[in-house]
C-alpha positions in Angstrom: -15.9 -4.1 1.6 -15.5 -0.5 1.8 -16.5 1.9 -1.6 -14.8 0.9 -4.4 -14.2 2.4 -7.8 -14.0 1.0 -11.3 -12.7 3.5 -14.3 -13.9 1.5 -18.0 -12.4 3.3 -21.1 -15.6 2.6 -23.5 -14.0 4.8 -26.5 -11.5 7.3 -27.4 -11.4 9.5 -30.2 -8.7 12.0 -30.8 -9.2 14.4 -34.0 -6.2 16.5 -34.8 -6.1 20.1 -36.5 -3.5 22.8 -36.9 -4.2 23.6 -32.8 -5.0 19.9 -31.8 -8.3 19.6 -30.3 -9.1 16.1 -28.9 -12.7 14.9 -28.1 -13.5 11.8 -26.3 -15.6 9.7 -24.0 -15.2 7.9 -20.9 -17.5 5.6 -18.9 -17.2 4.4 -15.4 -18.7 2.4 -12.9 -18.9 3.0 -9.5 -19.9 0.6 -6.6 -19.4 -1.1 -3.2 -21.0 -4.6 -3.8 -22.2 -6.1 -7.2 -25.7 -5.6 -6.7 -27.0 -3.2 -9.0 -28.7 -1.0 -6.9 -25.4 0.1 -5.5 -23.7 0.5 -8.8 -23.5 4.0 -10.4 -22.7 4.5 -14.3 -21.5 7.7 -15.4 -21.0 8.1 -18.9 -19.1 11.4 -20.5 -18.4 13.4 -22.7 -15.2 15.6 -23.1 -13.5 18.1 -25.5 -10.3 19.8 -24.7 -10.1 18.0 -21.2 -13.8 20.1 -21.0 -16.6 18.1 -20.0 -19.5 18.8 -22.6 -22.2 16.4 -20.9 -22.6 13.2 -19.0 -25.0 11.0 -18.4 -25.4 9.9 -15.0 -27.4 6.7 -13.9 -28.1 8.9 -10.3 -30.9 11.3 -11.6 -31.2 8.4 -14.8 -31.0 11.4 -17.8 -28.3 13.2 -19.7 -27.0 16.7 -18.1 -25.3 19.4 -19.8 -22.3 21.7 -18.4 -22.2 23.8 -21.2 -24.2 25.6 -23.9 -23.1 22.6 -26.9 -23.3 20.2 -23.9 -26.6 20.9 -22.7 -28.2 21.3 -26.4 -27.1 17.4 -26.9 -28.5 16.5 -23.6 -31.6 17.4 -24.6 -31.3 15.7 -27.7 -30.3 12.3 -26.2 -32.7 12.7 -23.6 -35.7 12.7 -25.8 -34.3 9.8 -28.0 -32.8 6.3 -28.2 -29.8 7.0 -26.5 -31.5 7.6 -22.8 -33.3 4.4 -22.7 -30.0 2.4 -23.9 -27.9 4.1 -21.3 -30.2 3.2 -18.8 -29.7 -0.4 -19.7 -25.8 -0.5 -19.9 -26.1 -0.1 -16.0 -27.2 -4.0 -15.8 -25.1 -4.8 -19.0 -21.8 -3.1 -19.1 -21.3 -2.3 -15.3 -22.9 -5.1 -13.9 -21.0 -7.7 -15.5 -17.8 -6.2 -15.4 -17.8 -5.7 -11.5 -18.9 -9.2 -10.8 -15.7 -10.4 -13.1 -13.5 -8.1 -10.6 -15.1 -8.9 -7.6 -14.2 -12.9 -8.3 -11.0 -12.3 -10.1 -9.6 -9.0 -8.4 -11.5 -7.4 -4.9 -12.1 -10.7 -3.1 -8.1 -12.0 -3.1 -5.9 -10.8 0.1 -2.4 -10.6 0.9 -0.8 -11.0 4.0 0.9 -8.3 5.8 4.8 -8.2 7.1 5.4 -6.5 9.9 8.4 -4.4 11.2 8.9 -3.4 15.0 11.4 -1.1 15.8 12.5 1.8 18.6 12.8 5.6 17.5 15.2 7.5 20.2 14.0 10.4 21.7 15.6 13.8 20.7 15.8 14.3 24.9 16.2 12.5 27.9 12.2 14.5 29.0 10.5 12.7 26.6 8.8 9.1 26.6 10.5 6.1 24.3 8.9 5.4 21.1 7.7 2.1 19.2 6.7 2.3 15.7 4.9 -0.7 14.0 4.9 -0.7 9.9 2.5 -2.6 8.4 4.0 -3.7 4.8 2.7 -4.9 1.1 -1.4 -5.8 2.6 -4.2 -6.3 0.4 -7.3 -5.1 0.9 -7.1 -1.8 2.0 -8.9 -2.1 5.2 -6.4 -3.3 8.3 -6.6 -2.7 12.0 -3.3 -2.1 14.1 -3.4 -1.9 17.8 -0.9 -2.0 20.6 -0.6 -4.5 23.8 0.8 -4.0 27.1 1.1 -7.6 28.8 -1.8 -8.7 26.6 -4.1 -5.8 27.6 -4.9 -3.6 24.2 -3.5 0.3 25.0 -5.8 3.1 24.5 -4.1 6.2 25.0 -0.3 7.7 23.1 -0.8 6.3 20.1 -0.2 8.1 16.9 -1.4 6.4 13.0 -1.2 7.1 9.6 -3.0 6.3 7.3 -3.8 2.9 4.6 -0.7 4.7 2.2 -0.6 3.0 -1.7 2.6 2.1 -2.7 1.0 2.4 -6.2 0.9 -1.7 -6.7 -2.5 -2.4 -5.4 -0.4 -3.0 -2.2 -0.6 -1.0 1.2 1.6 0.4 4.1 0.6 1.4 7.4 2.8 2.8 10.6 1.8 3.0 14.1 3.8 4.4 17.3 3.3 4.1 20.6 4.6 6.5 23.3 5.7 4.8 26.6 7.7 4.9 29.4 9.9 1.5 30.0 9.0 -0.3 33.2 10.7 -3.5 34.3 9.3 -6.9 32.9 6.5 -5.9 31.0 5.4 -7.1 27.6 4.6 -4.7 24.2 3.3 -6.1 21.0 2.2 -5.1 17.6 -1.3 -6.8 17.0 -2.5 -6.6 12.9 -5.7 -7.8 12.2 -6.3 -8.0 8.4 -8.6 -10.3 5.6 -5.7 -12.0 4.6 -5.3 -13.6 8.2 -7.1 -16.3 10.1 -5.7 -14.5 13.4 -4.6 -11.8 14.8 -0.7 -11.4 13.4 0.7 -10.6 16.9 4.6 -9.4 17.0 6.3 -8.6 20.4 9.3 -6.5 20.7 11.9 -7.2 22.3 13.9 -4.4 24.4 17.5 -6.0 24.5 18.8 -3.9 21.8 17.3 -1.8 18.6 17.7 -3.6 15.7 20.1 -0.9 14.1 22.3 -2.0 17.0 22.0 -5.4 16.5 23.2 -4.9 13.3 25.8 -3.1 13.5 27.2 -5.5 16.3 26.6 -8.2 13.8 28.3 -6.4 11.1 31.6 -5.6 13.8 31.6 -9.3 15.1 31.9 -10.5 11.7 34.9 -8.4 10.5 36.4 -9.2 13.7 36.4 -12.9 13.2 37.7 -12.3 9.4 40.4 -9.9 10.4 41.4 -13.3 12.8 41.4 -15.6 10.4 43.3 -13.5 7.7 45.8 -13.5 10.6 45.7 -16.5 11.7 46.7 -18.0 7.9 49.2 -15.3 7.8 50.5 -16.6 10.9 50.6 -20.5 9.3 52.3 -19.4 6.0 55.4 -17.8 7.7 55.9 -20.5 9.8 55.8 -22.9 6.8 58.3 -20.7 4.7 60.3 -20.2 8.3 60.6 -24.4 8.2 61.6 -24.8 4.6 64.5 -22.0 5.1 68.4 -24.0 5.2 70.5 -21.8 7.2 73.9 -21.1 6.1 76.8 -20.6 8.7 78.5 -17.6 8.8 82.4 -17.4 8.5 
């Protein structure tokens, strides 16, 4: 698995006077597997969103960024303090990461995918496919296009892994291509979450905005019958149950 990044909240402190300074402290772990020689702990110190000093499990000491900040490394640096945040590598990060790795990093979700057609703003320019890639977990994904089963190189355009902000992921990819007569495009996803390839072909008889809105006309069509259709029935029942009265 790519980096990842762990943020732990060890303590916060706020202390409030008549212009309302706020101190605190923050610790976090960073890593890309749970052995600890790839985890980094880096504990700090802030007041008034300033950080005063950190201690950084990297270069294994306390380090200063300003004149209060770097006073107090020094102080912690030649005390207790350095040798027990040394140790809270193995005993704060280390067993935190392993319970994310189980509970958290190693699950997957599958991905959904959409394939539609973008028109072309002029008859001069290529058609265009675009493939979005919806609501995958992890990050890391791999989209790629097909022509009759053979993977296409060349006019194709990607975004990004983009966060929807739920731990979830989006993805787009479109292909530039000129139609030819009884060829085969698909949309191949190849994620964690799936024991194959998630292949999706499109199919050129009509966008699906079109579809739709064919669907959408049919069925007020065959409503607008029916409503007639019983209108029809009722006025021939009322016609039948008339008794017609002969004129003088």
């Amino acid at each position: 698995m790519a980096s990842s990044f762990l943020s732990f909240s060890l303590l916060f402190i706020t202390v409030y006077t008549a212009d309302g300074f706020m101190c605190y402290q923050t610790a976090r772990c960073e890593f890309n597997s749970t052995e600890l020689k790839d985890i980094r702990l880096i504990f700090s110190y802030y007041y008034n969103k300033l950080e005063l000093a950190r201690f950084d499990s990297s270069v294994e000491k306390f380090v200063g960024y300003t004149e209060f900040g770097v006073k107090n490394a020094d102080y912690w640096n030649n005390g207790p303090d350095l040798a027990d945040m040394k140790a809270a590598r193995g005993t704060y990060c280390h067993n935190n990461i392993g319970n994310w790795y189980n509970n958290v990093l190693t699950k997957s979700v599958k991905p959904y995918v959409v394939l539609d057609s973008e028109v072309p703003s002029s008859g001069n320019h290529p058609s265009m496919l675009v493939c979005s890639v919806y609501d995958f977990y992890p990050k890391q994904i791999r989209v790629t296009w097909l022509r009759d089963g053979q993977e296409v190189s060349s006019d194709v355009t990607s975004t990004d892994e983009l966060p929807d902000g739920d731990w979830y992921y989006q993805i787009h990819s479109r292909l530039e291509y000129t139609p030819r007569s009884g060829e085969k495009i698909s949309c191949m996803v190849e994620h964690a979450s799936l024991q194959e390839p998630l292949v999706t072909d499109w199919d050129p008889s009509l966008p699906e905005s079109e579809r739709n809105k064919i669907a959408i006309g049919t069925s007020g069509l065959i409503l607008g019958l029916i409503l007639s259709l019983a209108g029809f029935i009722y006025y021939k029942r009322k016609s039948q149950g008339r008794i017609l009265v002969p004129s003088n």
